[in-house]
N, C-alpha and C positions, 0 to 999 in steps of 0.2 A: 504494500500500500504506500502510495507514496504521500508523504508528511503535507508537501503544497499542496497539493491537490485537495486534501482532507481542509485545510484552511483557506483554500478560496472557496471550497462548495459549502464549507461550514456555515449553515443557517444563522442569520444574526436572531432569531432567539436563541438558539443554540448559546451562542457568545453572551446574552444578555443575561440567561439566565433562565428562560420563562419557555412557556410551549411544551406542546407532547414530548420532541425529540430529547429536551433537557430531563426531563421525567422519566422516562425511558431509559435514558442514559444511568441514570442514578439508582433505579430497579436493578439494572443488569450490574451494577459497582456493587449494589446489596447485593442481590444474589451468587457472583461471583467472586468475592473480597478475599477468600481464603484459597481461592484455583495459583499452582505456581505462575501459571502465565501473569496474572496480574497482579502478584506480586515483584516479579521478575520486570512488568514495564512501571509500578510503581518507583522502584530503584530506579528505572532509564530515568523516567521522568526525572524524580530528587537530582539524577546524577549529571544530565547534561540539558535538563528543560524547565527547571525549578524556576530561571531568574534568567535576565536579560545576559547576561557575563557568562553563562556558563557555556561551553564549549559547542552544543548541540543549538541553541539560539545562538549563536555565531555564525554557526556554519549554514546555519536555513536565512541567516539576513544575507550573507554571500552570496548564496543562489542566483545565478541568473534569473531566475524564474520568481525573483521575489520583488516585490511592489510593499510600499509605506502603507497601501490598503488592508495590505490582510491581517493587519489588527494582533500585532504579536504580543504584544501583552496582556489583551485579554484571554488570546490562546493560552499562555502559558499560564492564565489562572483558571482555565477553565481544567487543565492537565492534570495542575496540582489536587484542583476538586475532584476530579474523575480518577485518579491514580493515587491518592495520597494513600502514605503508610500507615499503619497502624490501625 
């Protein structure tokens, strides 16, 4: 899956907050919280998507493919929301 891709077609409810899809999203983080997969991108996340400096938001503002539109900050809190540890 590629990462742009998922953040230009990311619905801005999505990003805001609000809507079925955000709902959904948060059912499926309930439901699957303790599967290693998502543990496993909960780490990617902390590791390289946590914060604007870290290594993995470096390399997707580099992108050729990346535009001031696709709202990288919100992205990376909505990450934290959907991946976070614990």
């Amino acid at each position: 899956m590629d990462l742009l891709y998922e953040i230009r077609n990311t619905g801005e409810k999505l990003i805001v907050g609000g809507g079925y899809e955000w709902q959904l999203a948060l059912k499926l983080r309930e439901i699957h919280n303790k599967d290693p997969i998502m543990l496993e991108a909960g780490r990617l996340v902390a590791e390289y998507f946590s914060d604007l400096q870290q290594l993995g938001m470096i390399r997707l503002r580099e992108s050729k493919y990346f535009r001031p539109e696709l709202q990288v900050e919100d992205f990376t809190s909505v990450l934290k929301d959907l991946f976070r540890q614990g």
